[in-house]
C-alpha positions as CSV (number, residue, x, y, z in Angstrom):
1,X,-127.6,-68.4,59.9
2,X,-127.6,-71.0,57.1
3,X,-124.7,-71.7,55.2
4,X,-124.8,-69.5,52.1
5,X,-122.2,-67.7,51.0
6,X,-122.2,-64.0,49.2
7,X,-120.5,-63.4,45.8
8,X,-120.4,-60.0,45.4
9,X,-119.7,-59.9,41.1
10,X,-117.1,-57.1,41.1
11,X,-115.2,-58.0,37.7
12,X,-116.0,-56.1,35.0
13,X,-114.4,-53.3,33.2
14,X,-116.9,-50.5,33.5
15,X,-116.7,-49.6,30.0
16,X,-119.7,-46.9,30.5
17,X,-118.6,-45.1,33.6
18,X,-114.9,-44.6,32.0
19,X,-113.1,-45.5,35.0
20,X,-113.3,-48.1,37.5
21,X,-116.5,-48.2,39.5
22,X,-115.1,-50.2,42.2
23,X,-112.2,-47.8,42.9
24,X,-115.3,-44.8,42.3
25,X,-115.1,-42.5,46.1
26,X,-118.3,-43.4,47.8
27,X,-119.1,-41.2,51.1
28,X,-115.4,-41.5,53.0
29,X,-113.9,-44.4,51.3
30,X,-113.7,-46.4,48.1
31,X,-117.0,-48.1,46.3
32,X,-115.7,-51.7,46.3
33,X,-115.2,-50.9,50.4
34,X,-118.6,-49.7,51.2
35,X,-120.2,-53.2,49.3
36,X,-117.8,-55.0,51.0
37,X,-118.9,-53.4,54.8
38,X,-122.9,-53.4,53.8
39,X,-122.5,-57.4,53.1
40,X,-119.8,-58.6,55.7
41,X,-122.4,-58.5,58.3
42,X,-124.6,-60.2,56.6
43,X,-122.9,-63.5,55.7
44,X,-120.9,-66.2,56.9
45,X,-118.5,-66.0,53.9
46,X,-117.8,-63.2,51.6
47,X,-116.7,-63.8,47.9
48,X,-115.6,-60.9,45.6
49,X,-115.4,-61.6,42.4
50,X,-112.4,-59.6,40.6
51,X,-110.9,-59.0,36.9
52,X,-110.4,-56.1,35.8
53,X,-108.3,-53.9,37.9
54,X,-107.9,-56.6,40.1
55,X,-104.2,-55.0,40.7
56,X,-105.7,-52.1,42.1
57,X,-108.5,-53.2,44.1
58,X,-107.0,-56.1,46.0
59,X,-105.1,-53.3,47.8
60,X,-108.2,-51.5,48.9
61,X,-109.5,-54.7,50.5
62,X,-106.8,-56.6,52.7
63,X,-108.9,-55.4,56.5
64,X,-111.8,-57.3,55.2
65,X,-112.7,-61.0,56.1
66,X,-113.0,-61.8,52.5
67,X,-112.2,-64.2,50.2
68,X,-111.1,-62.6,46.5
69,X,-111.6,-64.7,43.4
70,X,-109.7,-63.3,40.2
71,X,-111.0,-64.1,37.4
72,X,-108.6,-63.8,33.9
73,X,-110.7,-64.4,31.1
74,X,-113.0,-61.8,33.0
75,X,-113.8,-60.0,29.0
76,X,-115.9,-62.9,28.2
77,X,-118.8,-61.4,30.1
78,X,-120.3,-61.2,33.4
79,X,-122.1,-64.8,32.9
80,X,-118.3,-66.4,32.4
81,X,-117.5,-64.6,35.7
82,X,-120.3,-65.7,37.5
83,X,-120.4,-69.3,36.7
84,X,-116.4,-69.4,37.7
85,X,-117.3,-67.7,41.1
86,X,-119.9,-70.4,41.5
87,X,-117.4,-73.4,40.3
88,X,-114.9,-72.1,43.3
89,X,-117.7,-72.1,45.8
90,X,-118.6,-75.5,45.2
91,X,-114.8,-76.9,45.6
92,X,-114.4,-74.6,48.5
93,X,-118.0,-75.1,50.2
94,X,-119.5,-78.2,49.2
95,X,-122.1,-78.3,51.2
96,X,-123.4,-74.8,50.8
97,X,-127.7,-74.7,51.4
98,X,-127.6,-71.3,48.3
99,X,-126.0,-68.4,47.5
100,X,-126.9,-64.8,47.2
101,X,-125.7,-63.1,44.2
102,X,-125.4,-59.0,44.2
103,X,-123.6,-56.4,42.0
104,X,-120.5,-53.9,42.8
105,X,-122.9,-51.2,40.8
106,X,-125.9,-51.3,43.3
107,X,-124.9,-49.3,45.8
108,X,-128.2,-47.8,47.5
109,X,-129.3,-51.6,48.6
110,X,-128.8,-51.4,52.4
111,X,-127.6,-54.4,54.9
112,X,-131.4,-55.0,55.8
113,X,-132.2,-55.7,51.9
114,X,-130.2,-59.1,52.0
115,X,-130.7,-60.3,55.7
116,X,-134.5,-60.2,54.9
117,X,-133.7,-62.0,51.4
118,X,-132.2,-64.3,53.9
119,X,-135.4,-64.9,56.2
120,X,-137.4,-65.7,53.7
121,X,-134.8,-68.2,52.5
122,X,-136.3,-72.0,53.2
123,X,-133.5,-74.5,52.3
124,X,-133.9,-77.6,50.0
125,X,-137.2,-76.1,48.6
126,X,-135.9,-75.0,45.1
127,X,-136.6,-71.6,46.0
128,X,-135.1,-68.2,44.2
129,X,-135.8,-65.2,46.3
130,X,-134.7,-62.0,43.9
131,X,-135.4,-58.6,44.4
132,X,-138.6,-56.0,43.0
133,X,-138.1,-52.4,42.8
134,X,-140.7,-49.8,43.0
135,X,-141.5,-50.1,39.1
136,X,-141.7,-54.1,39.4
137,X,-138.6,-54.7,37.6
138,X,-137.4,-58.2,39.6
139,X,-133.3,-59.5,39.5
140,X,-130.6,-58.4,41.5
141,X,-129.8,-59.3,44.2
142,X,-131.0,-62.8,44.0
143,X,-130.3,-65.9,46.6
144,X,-130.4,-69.4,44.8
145,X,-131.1,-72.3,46.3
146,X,-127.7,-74.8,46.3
147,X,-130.3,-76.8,43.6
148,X,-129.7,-74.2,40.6
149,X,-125.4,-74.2,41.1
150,X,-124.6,-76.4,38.0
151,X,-127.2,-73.9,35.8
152,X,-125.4,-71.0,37.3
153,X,-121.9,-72.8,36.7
154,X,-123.0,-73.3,32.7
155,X,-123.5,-69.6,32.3
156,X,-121.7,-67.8,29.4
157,X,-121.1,-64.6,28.0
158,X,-123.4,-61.6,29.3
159,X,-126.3,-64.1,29.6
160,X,-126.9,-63.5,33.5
161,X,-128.9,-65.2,36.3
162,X,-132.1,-63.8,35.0
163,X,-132.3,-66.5,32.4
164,X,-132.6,-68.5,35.6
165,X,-135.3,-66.6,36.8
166,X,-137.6,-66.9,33.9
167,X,-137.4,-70.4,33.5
168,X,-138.1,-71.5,37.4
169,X,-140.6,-68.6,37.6
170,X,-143.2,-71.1,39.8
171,X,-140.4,-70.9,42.4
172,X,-139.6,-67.4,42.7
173,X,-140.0,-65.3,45.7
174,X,-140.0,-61.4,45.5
175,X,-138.5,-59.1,48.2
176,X,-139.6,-55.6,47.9
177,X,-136.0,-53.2,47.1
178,X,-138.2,-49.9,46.1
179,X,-135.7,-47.2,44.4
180,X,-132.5,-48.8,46.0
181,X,-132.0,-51.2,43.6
182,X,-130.9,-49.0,40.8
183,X,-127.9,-49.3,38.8
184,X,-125.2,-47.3,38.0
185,X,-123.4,-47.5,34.7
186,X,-122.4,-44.0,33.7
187,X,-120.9,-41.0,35.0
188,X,-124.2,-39.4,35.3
189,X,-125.8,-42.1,37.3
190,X,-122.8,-42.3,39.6
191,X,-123.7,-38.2,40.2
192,X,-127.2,-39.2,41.1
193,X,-126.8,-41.8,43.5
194,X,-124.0,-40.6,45.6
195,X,-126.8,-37.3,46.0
196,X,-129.3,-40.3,47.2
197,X,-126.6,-42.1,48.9
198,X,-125.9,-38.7,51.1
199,X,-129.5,-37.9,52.0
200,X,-130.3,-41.4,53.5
């Protein structure tokens, strides 16, 4: 397995939803704890990015083999949060080949999803391997080669790694995520998914 760490971006304040997603039931146990079991076997090291609510979710995570970065000026936006994240991984794992990026709020996207995102994955190439859903919408999850840290470390705002995307288009590689990649923002999504979640 190269060496390249997960952040899983779990920070936000899930303004929409009107309660925290990561603390939302999912199946038998908490949201944040099903991400956190779909990616653990697929990674080396484990990042999960908190702010908001940080209080209450570090709780809900100390069996994991993670490592938790809180992030206090987490209101500036999810590009703030990410480019932190990506400053810490770069003290703590300097020589780091990528890193895969993925969203608490994705919760259909299965184990399989990210280990083929990581066979595709050739080192030192410049490469950006994101995910296509069914309706060829391409972002999320998305595994950057270690070339693009300091862009993702000068991030701001809500300004995300899709910027990223855009502008290195020539070396972008698309894995096919079909339905699973949707999002869930509101209370209504959250309904729709967990019905999904249960038929799979």
């Amino acid at each position: 397995m190269s060496n390249i760490p997960h952040l899983l971006l779990a920070a936000g304040t899930s303004k929409r939803m009107g309660e925290p997603k990561q603390l939302l039931k999912w199946a038998d146990k908490l949201l944040i704890q099903h991400q956190v079991e779909t990616l653990v076997p697929t990674t080396k090291k484990l990042y999960v990015v908190l702010g908001a609510y940080a209080d209450q979710i570090l709780p809900q995570l100390n069996r994991y083999d993670i490592t938790p970065l809180w992030y206090s000026d987490w209101e500036k936006g999810m590009g703030n949060s990410l480019a932190f994240a990506v400053q810490q991984l770069k003290i703590d794992n300097p020589l780091t080949e990528g890193v895969l990026i993925s969203l608490i709020d994705q919760p259909l996207i299965s184990s399989s999803h990210y280990q083929k995102m990581r066979a595709a994955f050739v080192p030192g190439t410049k490469q950006i391997i994101a995910s296509e859903s069914d309706t060829a919408w391409v972002g999320v999850p998305v595994l950057f080669d270690a070339y693009y840290l300091d862009q993702l470390e000068k991030l701001k705002g809500e300004e995300g790694a899709k910027t990223l995307l855009k502008k290195h288009r020539k070396h972008l590689v698309t894995i096919p995520g079909g339905d699973t990649l949707a999002d869930m923002d509101t209370p209504e999504m959250y309904q729709k998914l967990l019905k999904d979640f249960s038929r799979q």
